[in-house]
N, C-alpha and C positions, 0 to 999 in steps of 0.2 A: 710130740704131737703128730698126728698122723698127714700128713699132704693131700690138700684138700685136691679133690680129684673134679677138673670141668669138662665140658663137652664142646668141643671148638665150635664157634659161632656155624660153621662152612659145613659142620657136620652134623649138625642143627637142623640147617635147613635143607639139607638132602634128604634127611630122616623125615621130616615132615611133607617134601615131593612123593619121596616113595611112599607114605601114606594113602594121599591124595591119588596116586598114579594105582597103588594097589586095590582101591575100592570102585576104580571104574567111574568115574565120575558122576559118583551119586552125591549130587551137590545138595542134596536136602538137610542132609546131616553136615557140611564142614562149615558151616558155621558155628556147630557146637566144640569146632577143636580147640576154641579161644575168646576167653570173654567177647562181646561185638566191639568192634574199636570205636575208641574216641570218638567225641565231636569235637569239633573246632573249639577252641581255646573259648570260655568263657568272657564276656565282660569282666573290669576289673570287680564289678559290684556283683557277680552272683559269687554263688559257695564253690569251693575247688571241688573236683570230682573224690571218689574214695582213693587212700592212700591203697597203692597196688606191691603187695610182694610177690616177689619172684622164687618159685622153687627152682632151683640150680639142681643139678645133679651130685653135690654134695649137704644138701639141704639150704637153709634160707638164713638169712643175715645173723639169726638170735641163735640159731642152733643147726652147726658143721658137723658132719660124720667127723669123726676124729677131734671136737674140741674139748679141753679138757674140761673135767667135772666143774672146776673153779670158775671157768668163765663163762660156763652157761650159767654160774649162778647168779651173776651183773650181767648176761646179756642182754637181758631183755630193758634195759636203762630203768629198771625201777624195780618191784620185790624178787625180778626175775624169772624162778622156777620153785616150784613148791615140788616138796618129793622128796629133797635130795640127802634124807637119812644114809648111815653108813649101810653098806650093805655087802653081806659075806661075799669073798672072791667069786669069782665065776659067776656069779647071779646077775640077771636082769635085772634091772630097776627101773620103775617107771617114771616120770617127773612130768609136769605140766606149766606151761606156761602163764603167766600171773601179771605180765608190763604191757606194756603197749602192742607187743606181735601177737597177743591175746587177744583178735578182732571179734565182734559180736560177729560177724560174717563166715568167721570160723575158731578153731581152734588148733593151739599147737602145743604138742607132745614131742616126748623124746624119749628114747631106751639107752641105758647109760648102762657099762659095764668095765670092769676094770679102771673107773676112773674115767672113761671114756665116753662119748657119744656115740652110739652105734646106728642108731635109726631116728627117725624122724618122722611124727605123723601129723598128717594136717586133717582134721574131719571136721565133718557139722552132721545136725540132725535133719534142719529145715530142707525137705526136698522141693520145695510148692514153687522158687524158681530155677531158671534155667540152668545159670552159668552164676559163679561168683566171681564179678566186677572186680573184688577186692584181690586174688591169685590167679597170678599165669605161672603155668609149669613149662620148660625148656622143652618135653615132649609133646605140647600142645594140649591133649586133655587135661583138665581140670575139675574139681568141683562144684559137679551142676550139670557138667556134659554126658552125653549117654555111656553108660558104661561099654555101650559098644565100640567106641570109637576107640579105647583103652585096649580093645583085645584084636583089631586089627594093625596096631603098630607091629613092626617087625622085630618078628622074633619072640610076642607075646605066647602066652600059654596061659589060657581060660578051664578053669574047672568051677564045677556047679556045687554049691557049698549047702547039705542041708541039713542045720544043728538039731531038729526036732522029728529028722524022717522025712517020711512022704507028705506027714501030712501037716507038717509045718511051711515056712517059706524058704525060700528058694534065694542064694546069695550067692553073685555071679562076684570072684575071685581071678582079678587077671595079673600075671607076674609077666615084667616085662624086663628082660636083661639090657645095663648099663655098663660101662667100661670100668676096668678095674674091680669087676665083683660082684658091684654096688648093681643093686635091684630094684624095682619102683614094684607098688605091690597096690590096685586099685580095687575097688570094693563097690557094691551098691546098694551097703546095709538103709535099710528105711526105718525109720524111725516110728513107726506104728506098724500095725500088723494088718494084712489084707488075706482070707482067704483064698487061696486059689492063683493068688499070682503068679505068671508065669518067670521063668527065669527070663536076666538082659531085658527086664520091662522096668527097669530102675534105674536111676541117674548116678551119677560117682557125689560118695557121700564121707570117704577117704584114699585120700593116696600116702602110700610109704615109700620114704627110701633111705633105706640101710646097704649098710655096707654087710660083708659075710658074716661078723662078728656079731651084728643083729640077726642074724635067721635063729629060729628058735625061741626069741622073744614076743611074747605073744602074752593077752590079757589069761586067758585060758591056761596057762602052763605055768602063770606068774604062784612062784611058791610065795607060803604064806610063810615070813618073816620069825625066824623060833622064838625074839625075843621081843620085847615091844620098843614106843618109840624111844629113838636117843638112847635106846641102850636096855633102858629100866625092865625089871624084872617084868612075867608075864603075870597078869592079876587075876585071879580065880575067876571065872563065870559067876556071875550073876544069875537068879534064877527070879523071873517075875512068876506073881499068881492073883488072886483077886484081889488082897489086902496090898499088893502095889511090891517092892523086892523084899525078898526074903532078910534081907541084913538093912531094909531100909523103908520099911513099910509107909502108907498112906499116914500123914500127921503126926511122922516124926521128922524132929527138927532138920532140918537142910544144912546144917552148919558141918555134918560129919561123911558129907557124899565128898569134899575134898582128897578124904584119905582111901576113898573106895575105889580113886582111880578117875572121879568126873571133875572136867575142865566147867570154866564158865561161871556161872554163877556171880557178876560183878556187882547187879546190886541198881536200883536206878532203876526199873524196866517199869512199862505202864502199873499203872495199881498195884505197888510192892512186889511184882510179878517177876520172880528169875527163871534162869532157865540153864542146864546142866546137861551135859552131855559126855559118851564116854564111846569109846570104839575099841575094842577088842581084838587081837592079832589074827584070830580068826576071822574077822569080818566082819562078825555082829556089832552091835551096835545097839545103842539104849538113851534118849534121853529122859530127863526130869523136868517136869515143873513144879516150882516153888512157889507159894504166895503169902506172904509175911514172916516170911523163915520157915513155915512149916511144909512136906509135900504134899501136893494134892493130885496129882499126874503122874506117870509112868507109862512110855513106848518103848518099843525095840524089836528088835529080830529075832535074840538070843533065847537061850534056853526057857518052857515054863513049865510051870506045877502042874498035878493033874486038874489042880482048882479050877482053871482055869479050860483046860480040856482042849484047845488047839495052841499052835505056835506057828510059826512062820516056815515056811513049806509045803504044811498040811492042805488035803485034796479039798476041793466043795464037798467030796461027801464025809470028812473028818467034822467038817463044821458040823453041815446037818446032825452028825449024829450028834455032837454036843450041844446043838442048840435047833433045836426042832422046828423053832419059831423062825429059823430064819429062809424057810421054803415057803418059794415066792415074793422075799422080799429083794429080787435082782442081784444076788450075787454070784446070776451065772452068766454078768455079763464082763468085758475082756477087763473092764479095771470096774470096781464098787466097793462103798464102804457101808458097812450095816455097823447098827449099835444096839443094845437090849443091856437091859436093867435086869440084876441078878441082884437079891437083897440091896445094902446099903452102895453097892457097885452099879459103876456103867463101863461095858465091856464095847471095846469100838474092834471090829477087823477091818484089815482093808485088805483085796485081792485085785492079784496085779496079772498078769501075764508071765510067765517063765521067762527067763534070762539063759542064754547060753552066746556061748562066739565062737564062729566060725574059723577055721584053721586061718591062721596069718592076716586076721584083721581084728582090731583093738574097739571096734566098736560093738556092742552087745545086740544083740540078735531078739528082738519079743518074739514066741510063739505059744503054743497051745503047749498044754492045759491052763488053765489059773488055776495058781495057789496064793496062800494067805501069806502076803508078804510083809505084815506085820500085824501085833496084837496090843492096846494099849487099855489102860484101867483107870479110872477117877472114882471118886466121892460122888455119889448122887446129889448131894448138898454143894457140892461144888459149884460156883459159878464160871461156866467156860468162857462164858465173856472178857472177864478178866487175864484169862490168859495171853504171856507173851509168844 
């Protein structure tokens, strides 16, 4: 196992003077270098304040640069890490935290390789407060504070990150060198999309830190897996169209989507109502609804018919042209879901915002154009009510 690497307390705090001394004493901002501290000890009858982790400069108590695969998977004192399929030599693998270091406050990841932990990332989406109470990092910035305070630590190196062009948003990337290798990598991806935003008008919404063995792992470069999970062969694509999938049409029996590759389906759900789902090594993704053994429902990403005339990626003007009716019914705004009735069919799209990630940050990026990020099919006769 690799020797976890720390940052002596002594050298801690010099690092954080010479912050404070290098910005001139613009004290509007250092407060934002550290959640605000404490109050006095509560009475014994109120609630204890939130539990606080600490990012160490080897990562945080559930998950060390250098711990082995095995032990991240009981670190977290309960299901652990979810993720941790075998995965070909040399490869990244991503895994996610699932126990108690899994705060609603944020979240924690890890990039595993070799058997190993190489990186470690803490994010959240919510930008609307300051600072999160629940993490302090050894370099001061955190989670919440402005991403500027992140690119004047020493030694930092800030570049301007933009997935979509000019005229997408703007995602301010700061790498800040740590001893023995190991990198902290802060970010100020937002969680909704604003026109026009200027860069460094965003708050830190992830910090990483890996060691050299993580550089290179990254959401964006994560190859797609040749084989599926746990081993088992890859399963042919599925091809939806109006009558619901091509090997498993609208109002036939539910009993045979087991062999087709789809989990779930246990049985028990409001008004006979199941529900099936399957995920694809490519990415896509499909579920089913059942209602008394029989389908009545079909969504997903993946492949469809021309029956159907758009799939998941296609432009607003792919729609329009397939479906004329839906000009002016809002689906040029950043996320909407339109539905029209085509014979015994009700055809639902929904359009989302594009997806892309910025070099060296694990959070996904919304910007322009929207596309149709999924296509789903029902029975007119259907009652949606009953769905689980």
């Amino acid at each position: 196992m690799r020797t976890r690497t720390w940052l002596p307390a002594t050298a801690g705090v010099l690092l954080l003077l010479g912050v404070l001394t290098a910005r001139g004493g613009t004290a509007a901002d250092e407060a934002d270098l550290r959640p605000p501290a404490a109050e006095a000890s509560p009475a014994p009858s109120e609630p204890a304040g939130p539990e606080v982790t600490v990012l160490e400069a080897d990562g945080v108590p559930t998950a060390r640069l250098g711990m082995d695969v095995h032990e991240l998977a009981d670190a977290a004192g309960g299901p652990g890490f979810v993720g941790l399929e075998e995965a070909p030599p040399e490869a990244c693998l991503p895994v996610w935290a699932t126990g108690p270091d899994s705060m609603p406050a944020f979240e924690t990841s890890a990039w595993v390789r070799d058997g190993e932990v190489v990186a470690v990332v803490l994010s959240r989406w919510d930008t609307t407060t300051r600072v999160v109470a629940e993490l302090e990092t050894w370099l001061g910035p955190t989670l919440g504070s402005p991403v500027a305070t992140a690119s004047e630590l020493p030694g930092a190196r800030t570049t301007l990150e933009r997935p979509f062009g000019a005229a997408g948003p703007t995602v301010t990337v700061v790498h800040v060198p740590a001893a023995d290798g190991v990198e902290v990598v802060y970010a100020d991806v937002s969680s909704g999309y604003q026109p026009g935003a200027g860069a460094g008008a965003g708050r830190i919404t992830s910090v990483e830190v890996r060691s050299p063995g993580g550089r290179g792992c990254s959401q964006d470069a994560h190859p797609v897996q040749p084989e599926g999970r746990d081993g088992a062969p890859v399963l042919p694509p599925l091809v939806m169209g109006l009558d619901g999938l091509d090997v498993a049409p609208l109002g036939s029996p539910s009993a045979g989507l087991a062999a087709l590759g789809f989990e779930g389906g246990l049985g028990g759900g409001p008004a006979g109502c199941e529900a099936f789902w399957r995920q694809d090594a490519d990415g896509s993704w499909l579920s089913v609804t059942a209602l008394d053994g029989v389908v009545v429902k079909v969504e997903g990403d993946g492949p469809t018919s021309p029956s159907l005339g758009v799939g998941a990626g296609d432009s607003l003007k792919a729609v329009l042209r397939a479906y004329p009716g839906a000009v002016g019914q809002g689906l040029e705004a950043a996320w909407a879901t339109w539905e029209t009735t085509v014979g015994q069919r009700v055809v639902r799209i929904d359009v989302g915002l594009s997806q892309r990630y910025a070099a060296d940050v694990d959070l996904p990026v919304m910007g322009p154009p929207s596309l149709v990020q999924s296509v789903s099919v029902r029975d007119v006769a259907t009652d949606p009510n009953r769905f689980c």
